[in-house]
C-alpha positions, -999 to +999 in steps of 0.1 A: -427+373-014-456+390-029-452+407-062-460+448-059-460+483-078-471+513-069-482+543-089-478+539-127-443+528-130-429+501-146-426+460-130-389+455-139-382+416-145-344+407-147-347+375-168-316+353-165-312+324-184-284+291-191-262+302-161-243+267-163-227+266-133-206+240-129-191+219-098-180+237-065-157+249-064-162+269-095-138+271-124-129+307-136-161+304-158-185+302-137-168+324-108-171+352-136-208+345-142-216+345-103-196+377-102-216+395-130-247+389-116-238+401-082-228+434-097-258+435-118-279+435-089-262+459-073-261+481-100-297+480-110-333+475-095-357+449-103-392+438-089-385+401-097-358+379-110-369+350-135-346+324-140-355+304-170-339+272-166-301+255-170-290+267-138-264+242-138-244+218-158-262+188-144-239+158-154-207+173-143-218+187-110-220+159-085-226+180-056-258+200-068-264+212-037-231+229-029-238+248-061-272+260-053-261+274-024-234+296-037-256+303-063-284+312-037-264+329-014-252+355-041-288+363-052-304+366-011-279+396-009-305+414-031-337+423-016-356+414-052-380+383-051-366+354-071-386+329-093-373+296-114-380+273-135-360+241-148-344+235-181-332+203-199-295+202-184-309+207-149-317+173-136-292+153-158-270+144-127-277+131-093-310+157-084-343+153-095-360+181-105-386+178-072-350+175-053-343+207-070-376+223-061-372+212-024-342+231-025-355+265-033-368+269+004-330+283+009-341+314-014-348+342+014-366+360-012-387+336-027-411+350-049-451+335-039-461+308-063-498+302-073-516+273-085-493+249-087-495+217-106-469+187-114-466+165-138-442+143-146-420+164-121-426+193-139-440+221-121-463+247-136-472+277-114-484+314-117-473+346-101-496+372-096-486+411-096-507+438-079-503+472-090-517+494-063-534+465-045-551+455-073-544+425-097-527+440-126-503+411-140-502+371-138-471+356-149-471+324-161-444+298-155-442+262-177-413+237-167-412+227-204-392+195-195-362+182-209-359+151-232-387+129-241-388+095-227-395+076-259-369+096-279-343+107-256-326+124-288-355+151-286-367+177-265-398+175-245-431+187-255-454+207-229-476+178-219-515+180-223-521+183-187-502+217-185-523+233-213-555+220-191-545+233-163-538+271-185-573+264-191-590+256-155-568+288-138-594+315-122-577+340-147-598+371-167-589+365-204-591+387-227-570+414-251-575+435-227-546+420-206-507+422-202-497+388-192-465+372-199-449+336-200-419+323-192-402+285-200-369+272-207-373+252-245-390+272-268-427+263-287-419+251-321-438+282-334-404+300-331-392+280-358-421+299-381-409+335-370-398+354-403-385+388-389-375+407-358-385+432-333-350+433-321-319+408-310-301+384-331-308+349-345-275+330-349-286+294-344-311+269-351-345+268-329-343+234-310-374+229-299-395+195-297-401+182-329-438+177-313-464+210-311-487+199-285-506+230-291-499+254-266-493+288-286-528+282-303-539+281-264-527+313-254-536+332-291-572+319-283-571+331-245-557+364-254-548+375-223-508+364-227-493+396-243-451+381-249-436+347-237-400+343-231-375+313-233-342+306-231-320+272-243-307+286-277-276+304-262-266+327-297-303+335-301-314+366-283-344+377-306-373+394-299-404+389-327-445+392-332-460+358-345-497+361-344-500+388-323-478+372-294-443+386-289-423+351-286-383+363-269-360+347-260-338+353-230-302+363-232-277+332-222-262+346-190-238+323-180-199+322-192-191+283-189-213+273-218-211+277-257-225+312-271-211+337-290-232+363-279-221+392-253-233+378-221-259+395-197-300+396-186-330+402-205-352+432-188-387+429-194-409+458-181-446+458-175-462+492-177-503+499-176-508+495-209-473+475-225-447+452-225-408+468-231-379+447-232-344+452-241-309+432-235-288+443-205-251+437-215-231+426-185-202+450-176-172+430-190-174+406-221 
């Protein structure tokens, strides 16, 4: 599905993030996060929903693709394009993360990926968003990985080859644009963010203990306005470092740790802005 606004209203992105679904049939966890959802969608409009990784609890679900579908069936009852990426927890059990991929073709309202590239089985892509048949937005999507090979104790880095590709993408740059990211583990540039726009930090960042250098990337390219990231389930913040707004998601799912009240991040893009703000789910 092609991404589209008309007028000068705002492109509403439903961010959800650590859903942790685990096996099917679901436990009263899980059954309450699919619920939520469902009524969230039906209770709001969105022009896209971004799901920033940990869809599942990959070791304890042996039947991923049982749990995919529930999951997918729920979310084609809403005519809103839907776009993913992976996190760490994804493809710990029996599905690869191209297995994973592959099994998006069961979204009826897939949102239209550009310019993909893999690596390592990671998948970076772009989505493009016309406002009044004109290119207005490009969202950027990184599959930051999960644990690094060598050091299984740590969490992946972006690898070189996804900041290249940033670089080769038939994109304008410039300060000039609105353009917004989206990955699962966050930069280790979080771990340098000293005060808040909004949301809470209760946790530690855990990022990789590597910085393969892709914040100073998009602060040179200027065109990437905010990136958001999920992963740190009691951190919900929203600050400026540098001139970027680096967010985090808000953990959606019930069957995982977090303190936090759970629910969606919203993420408007106007003409000239980026707004965001946390969309409590109905019941705690």
């Amino acid at each position: 599905m092609n991404l589209e606004i008309t007028g000068n209203g705002n492109f509403r992105i439903c961010q959800l993030t650590d859903i942790h679904l685990g096996e099917y049939p679901f436990n009263a966890a899980s059954d309450h996060t699919m619920q939520q959802i469902d009524q969230l969608l039906n209770e709001n409009d969105f022009d896209l929903v971004m799901i920033t990784g940990d869809l599942i609890w990959g070791k304890s679900v042996d039947n991923p693709d049982k749990v995919m579908h529930e999951l997918y069936q729920m979310l084609n009852k809403h005519d809103v394009p839907v776009a993913i990426t992976y996190g760490n927890h994804d493809s710990e059990g029996s599905y690869s993360r191209a297995e994973l991929r592959e099994y998006e073709q069961f979204l009826v309202h897939r949102a239209s990926k550009k310019n993909s590239m893999i690596v390592n089985d990671r998948e970076s892509y772009t989505l493009e968003v016309y406002r009044n048949n004109k290119l207005s937005n490009v969202l950027y999507v990184w599959d930051s990985g999960d644990y690094l090979k060598e050091e299984p104790d740590n969490y992946a880095a972006i690898e070189p080859e996804q900041i290249e590709w940033f670089w080769q993408l038939p994109y304008e740059k410039g300060k000039n644009k609105q353009d917004v990211a989206f990955m699962h583990i966050p930069l280790p540039e979080y771990n340098l963010v000293e005060s808040f726009l909004e949301g809470q930090k209760n946790e530690k960042v855990c990022s990789s203990p590597y910085n393969s250098g892709l914040f100073y990337s998009l602060k040179k390219a200027k065109n990437i306005k905010a990136l958001f990231v999920g992963h740190d389930h009691d951190n919900n913040f929203v600050a400026d470092y540098a001139g970027i707004k680096l967010g985090y998601g808000n953990v959606t799912g019930y069957n995982t740790y977090g303190s936090l009240r759970r629910g969606i991040r919203l993420i408007e893009l106007t003409p000239t802005d980026i707004k965001t703000q946390v969309i409590p789910f109905a019941e705690k």
